[in-house]
C-alpha atoms as a printed R data frame, in Angstrom:
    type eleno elety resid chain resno        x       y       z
1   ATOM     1    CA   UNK     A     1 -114.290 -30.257 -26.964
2   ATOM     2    CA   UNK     A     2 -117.330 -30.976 -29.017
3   ATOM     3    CA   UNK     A     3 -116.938 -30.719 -32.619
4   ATOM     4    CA   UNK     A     4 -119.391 -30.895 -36.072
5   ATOM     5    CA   UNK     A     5 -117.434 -30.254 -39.052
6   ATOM     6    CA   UNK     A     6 -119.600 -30.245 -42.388
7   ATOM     7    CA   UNK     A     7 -117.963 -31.036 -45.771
8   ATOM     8    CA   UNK     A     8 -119.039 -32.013 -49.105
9   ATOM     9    CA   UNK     A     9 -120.552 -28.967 -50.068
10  ATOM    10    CA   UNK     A    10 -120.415 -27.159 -53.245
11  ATOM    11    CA   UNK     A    11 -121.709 -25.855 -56.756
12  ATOM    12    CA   UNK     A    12 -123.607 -27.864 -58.761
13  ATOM    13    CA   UNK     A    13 -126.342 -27.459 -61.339
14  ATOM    14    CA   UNK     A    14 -129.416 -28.446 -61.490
15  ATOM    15    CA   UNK     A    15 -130.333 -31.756 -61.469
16  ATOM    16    CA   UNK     A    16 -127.131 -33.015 -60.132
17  ATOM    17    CA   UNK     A    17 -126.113 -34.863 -56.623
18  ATOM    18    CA   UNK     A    18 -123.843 -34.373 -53.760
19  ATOM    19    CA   UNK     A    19 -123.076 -35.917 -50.851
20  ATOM    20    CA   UNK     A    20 -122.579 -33.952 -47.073
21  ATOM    21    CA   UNK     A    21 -121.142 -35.696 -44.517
22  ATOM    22    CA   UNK     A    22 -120.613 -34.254 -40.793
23  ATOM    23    CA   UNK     A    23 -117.858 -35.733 -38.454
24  ATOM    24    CA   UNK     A    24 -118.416 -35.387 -35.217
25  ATOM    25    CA   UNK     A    25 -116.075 -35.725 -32.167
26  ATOM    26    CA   UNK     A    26 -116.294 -34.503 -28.400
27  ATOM    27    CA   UNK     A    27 -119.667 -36.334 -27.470
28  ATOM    28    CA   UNK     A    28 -120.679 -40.073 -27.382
29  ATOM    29    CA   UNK     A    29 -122.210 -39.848 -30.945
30  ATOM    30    CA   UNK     A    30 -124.564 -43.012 -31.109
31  ATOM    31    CA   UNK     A    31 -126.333 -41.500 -28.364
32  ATOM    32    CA   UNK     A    32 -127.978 -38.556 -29.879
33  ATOM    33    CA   UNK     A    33 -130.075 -38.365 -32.710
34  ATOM    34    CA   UNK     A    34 -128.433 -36.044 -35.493
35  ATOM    35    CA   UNK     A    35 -130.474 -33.483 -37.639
36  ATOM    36    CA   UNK     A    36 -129.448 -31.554 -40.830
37  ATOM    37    CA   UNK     A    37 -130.516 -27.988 -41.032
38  ATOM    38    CA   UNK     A    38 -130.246 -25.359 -43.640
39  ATOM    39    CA   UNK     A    39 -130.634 -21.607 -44.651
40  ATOM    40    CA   UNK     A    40 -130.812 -19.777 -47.726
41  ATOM    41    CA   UNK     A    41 -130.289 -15.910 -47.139
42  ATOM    42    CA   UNK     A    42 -133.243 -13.712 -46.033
43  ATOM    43    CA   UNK     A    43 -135.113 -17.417 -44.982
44  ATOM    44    CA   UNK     A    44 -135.742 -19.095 -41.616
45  ATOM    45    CA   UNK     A    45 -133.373 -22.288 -40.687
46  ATOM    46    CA   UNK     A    46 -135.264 -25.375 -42.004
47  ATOM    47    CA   UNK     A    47 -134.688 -28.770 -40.965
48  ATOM    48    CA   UNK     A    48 -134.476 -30.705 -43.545
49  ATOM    49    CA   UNK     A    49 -133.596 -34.055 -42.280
50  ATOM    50    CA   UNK     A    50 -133.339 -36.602 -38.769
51  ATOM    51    CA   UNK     A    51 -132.006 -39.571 -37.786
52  ATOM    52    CA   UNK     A    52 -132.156 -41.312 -34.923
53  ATOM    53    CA   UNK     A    53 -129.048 -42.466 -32.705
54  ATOM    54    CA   UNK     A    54 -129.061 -45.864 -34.335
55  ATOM    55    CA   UNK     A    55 -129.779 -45.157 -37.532
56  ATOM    56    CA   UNK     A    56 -133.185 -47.344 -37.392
57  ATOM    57    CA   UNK     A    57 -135.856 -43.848 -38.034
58  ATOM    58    CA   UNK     A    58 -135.370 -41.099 -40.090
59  ATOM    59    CA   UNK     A    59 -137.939 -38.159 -40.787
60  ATOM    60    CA   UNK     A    60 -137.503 -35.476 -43.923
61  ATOM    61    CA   UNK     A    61 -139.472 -32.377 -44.697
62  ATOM    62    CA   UNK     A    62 -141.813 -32.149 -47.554
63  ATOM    63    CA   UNK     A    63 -139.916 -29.964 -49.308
64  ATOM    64    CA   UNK     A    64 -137.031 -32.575 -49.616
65  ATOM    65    CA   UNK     A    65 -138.752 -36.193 -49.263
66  ATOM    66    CA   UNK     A    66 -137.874 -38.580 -52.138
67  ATOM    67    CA   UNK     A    67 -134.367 -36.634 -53.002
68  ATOM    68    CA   UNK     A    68 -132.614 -36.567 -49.688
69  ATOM    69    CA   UNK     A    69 -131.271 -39.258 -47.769
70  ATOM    70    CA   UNK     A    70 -129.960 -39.181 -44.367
71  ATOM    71    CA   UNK     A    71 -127.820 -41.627 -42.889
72  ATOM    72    CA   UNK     A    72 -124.755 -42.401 -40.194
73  ATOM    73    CA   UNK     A    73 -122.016 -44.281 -40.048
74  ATOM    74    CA   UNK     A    74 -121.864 -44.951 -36.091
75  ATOM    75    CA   UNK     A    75 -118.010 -46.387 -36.294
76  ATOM    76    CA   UNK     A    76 -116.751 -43.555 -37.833
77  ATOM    77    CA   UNK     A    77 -118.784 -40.965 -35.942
78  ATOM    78    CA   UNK     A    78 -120.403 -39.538 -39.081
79  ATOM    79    CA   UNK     A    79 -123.628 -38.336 -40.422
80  ATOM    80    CA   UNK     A    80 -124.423 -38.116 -44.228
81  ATOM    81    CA   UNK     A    81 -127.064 -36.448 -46.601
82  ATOM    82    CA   UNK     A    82 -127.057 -37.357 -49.456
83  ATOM    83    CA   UNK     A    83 -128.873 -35.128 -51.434
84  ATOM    84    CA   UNK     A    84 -130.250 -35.851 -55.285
85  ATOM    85    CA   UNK     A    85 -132.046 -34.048 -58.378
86  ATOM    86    CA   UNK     A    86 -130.786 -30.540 -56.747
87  ATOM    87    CA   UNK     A    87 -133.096 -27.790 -57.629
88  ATOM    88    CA   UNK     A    88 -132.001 -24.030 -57.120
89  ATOM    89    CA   UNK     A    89 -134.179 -23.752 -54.239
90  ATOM    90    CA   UNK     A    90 -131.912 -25.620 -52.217
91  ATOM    91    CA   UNK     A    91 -128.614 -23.134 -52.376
92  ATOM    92    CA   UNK     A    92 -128.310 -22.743 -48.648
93  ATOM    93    CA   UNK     A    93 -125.987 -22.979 -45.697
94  ATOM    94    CA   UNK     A    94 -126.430 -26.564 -44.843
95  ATOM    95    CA   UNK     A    95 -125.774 -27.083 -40.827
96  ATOM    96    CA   UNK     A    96 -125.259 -30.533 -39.073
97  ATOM    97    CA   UNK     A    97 -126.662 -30.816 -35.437
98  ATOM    98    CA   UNK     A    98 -126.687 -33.405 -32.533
99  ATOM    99    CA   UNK     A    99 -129.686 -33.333 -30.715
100 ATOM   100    CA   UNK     A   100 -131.807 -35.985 -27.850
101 ATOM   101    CA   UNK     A   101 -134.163 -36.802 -29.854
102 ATOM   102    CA   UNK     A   102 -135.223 -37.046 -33.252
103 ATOM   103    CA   UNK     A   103 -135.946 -34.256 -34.683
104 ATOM   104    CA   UNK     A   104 -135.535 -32.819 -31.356
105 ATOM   105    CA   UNK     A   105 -133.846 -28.892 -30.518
106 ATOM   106    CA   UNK     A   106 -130.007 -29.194 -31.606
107 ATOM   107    CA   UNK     A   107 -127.913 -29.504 -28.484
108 ATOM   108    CA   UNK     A   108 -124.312 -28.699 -30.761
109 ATOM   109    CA   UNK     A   109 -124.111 -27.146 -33.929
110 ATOM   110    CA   UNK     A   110 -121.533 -27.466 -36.559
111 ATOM   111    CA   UNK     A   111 -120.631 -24.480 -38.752
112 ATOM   112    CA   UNK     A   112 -122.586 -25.358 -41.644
113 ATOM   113    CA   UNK     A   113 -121.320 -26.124 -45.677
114 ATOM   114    CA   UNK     A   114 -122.457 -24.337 -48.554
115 ATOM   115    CA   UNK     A   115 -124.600 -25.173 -51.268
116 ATOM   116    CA   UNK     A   116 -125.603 -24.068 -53.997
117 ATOM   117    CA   UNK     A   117 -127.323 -25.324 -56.810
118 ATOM   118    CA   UNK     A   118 -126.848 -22.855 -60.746
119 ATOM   119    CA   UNK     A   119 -126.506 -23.368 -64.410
């Protein structure tokens, strides 16, 4: 049974740093490329950040380039963001995927970790 399970979500304020991390289990993990996704309410899902299976090419959106960092852990089966100088316009349902390629439609989903970012 495939599974994405998301932790490491929270309140912060603004500013401030966390760290997701995504285990995965079910599926050979080094061979798919692994993409973080998120949604605030009322917005479309954004992707926000890929990686490829081994870790060697990674690809952010605009919107988060320079404070995000994706990266994987291929022994343990986990993918991480790690996510700095929050602003509010990141609170969102943040979503872990597994997909063929990078940045490439999500073949398995996890069930996503909220975060939100208030003083």
């Amino acid at each position: 049974q495939v599974q994405l399970v998301e932790s490491g979500g929270g309140l912060v304020q603004p500013g401030g740093s966390l760290r997701l991390s995504c285990a995965a289990s079910g599926f050979t993990f080094n061979r798919y490329a692994m993409n973080w996704y998120r949604q605030a309410p009322g917005k479309e899902r954004e992707l926000v950040a890929s990686i490829t299976n081994t870790g060697w090419s990674t690809n952010y959106a605009d919107s988060v380039k320079g404070r995000f960092t994706i990266s994987r852990d291929n022994a343990k089966n986990t993918v991480y963001l790690q996510m700095n100088s929050l602003k509010p316009e990141d609170t969102a349902l943040y979503f872990c995927a597994a997909a063929e390629i990078l940045m490439g439609a999500a073949r398995y989903w996890g069930q996503g970790t909220q975060v939100t970012v208030s003083s």
